[in-house]
C-alpha positions as CSV (number, residue, x, y, z in Angstrom):
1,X,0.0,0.0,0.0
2,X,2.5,2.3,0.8
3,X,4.0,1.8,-2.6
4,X,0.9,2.2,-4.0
5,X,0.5,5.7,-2.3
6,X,3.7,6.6,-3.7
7,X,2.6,6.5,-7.1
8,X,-0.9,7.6,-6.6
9,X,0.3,11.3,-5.0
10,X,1.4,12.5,-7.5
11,X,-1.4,10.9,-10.5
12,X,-3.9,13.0,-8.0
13,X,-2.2,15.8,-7.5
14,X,-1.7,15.7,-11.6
15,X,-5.4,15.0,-12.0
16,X,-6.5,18.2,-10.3
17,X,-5.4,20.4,-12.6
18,X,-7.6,18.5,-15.6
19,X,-11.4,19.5,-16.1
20,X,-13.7,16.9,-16.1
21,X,-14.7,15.0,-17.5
22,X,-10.9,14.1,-18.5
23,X,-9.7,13.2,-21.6
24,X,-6.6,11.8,-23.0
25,X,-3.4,11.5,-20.7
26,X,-5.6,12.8,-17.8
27,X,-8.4,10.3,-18.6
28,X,-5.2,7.5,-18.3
29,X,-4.2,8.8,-15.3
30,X,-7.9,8.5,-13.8
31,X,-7.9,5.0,-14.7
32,X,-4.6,3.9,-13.6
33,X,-5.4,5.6,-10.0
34,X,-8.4,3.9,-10.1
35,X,-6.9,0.0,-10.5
36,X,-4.2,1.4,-7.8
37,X,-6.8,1.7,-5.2
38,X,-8.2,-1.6,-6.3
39,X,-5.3,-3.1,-5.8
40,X,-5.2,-2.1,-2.0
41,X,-8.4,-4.1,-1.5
42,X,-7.9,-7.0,-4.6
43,X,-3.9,-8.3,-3.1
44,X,-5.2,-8.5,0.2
45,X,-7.5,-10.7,-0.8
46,X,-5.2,-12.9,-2.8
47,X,-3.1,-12.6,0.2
48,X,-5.8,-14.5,2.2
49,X,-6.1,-16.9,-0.2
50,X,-2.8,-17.9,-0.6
51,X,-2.1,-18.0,3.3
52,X,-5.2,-19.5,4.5
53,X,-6.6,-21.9,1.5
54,X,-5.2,-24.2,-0.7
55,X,-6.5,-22.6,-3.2
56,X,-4.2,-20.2,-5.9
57,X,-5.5,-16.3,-6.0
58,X,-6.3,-16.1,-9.7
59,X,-10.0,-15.4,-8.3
60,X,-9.3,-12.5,-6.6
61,X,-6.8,-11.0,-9.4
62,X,-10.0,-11.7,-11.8
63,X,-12.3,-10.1,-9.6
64,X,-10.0,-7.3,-9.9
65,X,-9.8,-6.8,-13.5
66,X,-13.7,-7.4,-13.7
67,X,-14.0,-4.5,-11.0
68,X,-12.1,-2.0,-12.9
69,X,-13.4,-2.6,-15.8
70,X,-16.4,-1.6,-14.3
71,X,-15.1,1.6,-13.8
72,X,-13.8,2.0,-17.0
73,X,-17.1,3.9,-18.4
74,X,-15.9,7.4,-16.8
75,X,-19.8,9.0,-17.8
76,X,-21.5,6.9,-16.1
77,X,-18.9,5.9,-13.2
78,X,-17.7,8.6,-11.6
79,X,-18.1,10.8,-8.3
80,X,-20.7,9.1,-6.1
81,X,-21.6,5.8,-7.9
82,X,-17.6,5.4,-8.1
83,X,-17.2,6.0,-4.1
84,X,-20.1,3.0,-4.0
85,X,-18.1,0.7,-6.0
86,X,-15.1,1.3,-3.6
87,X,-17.0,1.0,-0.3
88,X,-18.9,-2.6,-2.1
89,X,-15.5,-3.7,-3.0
90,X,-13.7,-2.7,0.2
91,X,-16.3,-4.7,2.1
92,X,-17.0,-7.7,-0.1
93,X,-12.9,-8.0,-0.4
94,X,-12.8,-7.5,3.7
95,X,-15.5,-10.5,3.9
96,X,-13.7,-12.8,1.7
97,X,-10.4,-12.6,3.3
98,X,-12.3,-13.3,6.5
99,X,-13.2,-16.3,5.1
100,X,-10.2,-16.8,4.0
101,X,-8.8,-16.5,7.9
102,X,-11.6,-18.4,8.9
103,X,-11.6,-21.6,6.6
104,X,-7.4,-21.7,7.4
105,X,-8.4,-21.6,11.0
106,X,-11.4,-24.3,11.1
107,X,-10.7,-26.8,7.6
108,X,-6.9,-26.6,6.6
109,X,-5.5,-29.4,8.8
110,X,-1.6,-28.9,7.1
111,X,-1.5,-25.1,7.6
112,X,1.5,-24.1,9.8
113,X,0.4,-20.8,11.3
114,X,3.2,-18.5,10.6
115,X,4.4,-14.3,10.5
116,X,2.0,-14.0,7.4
117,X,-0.7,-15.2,9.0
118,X,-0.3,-13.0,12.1
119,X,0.1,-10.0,9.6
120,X,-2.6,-11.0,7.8
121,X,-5.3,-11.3,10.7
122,X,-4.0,-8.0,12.2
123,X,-4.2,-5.8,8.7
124,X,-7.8,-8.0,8.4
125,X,-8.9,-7.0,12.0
126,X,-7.5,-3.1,11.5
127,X,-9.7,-3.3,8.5
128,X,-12.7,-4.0,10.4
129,X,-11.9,-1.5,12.7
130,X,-11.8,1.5,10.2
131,X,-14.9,0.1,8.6
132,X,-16.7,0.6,12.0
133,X,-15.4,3.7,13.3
134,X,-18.0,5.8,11.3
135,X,-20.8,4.1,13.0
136,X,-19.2,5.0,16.7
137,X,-21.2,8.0,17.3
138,X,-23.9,6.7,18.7
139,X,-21.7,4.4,20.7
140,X,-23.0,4.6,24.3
141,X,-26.9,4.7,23.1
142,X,-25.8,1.3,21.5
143,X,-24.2,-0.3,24.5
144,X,-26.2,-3.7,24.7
145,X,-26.0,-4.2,21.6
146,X,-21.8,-3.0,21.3
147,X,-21.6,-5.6,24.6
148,X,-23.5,-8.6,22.4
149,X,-21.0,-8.2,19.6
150,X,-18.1,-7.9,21.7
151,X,-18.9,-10.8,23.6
152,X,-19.8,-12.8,20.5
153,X,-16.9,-11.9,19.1
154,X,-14.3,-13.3,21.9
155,X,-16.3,-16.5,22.2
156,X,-15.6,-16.8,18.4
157,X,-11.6,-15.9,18.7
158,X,-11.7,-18.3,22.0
159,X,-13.2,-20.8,19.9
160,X,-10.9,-20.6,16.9
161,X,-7.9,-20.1,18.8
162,X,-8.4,-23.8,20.9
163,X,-9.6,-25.5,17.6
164,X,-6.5,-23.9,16.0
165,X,-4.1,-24.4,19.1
166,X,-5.7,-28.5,18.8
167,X,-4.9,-29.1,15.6
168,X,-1.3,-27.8,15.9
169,X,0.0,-28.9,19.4
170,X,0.8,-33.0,19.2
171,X,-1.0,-34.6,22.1
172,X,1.4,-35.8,25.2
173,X,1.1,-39.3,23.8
174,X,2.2,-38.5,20.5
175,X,5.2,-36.6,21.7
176,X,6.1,-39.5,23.5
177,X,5.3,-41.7,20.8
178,X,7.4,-39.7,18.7
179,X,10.4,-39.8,21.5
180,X,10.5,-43.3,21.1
């Protein structure tokens, strides 16, 4: 991402001087920044795949090229249907690569839990974070609920945690077994 940003600064900065709707170089520009940001969303997600599934990311570099193609149509996607497609894809990527985390966790029996992975569930859980924080002003008038959630959501991590911690630590027997 931070790479990302680096070439994206300046393409904006660029693309403020242009009218809209743009047209030539500027129009390239547009479209360029827009499979940039994308990107941020689209190689997370293959990411998660690749980590947590035995599966290969070509999906999510597909869903990628489908999405800004989507955009390409600059009349008709621009401004606020363009901020839509962002949010939609921001979310629907952030709920795949929970799935992701969460079918490593629960179904892959040979996955070795590992730096990426800790990476991964931190950048996935930030993610979650920032997608809530516009909702958090009218945090206190939504305590019971805020307390359900939170509680739901340690059982879960409890729960995932011990099925994941099961599956990794050998059994006293079998460490003995092994020993001899």
């Amino acid at each position: 991402m931070v790479v990302v940003d680096w070439i994206r600064f300046p393409l904006v900065e660029m693309l403020h001087r242009f009218p809209r709707p743009f047209s030539g170089y500027a129009r390239a520009a547009y479209h360029l920044d827009g499979l940039l940001v994308f990107s941020w969303y689209f190689l997370f997600l293959a990411s998660c795949i690749h980590y947590f599934t035995p599966r290969r990311p070509w999906v999510a570099f597909s869903a990628w090229a489908v999405a800004w193609a989507i955009t390409l149509n600059q009349a008709v996607v621009s401004g606020e249907v363009l901020g839509w497609i962002y949010r939609l894809v921001s979310l629907g990527c952030l709920v795949a690569s929970w799935g992701c985390i969460a079918w490593g966790i629960l179904r892959v029996a040979k996955l070795r839990p590992g730096l990426a992975h800790l990476v991964l569930i931190l950048y996935a859980s930030a993610d979650v974070v920032i997608n809530l924080i516009p909702y958090a002003r009218g945090f206190s008038s939504q305590w019971p609920f805020v307390r359900f959630v939170n509680v739901l959501l340690l059982v879960t991590c409890v729960a995932a945690h011990v099925i994941w911690l099961r599956r990794r630590v050998p059994a006293v027997q079998d460490v003995q077994d092994q020993a001899a």
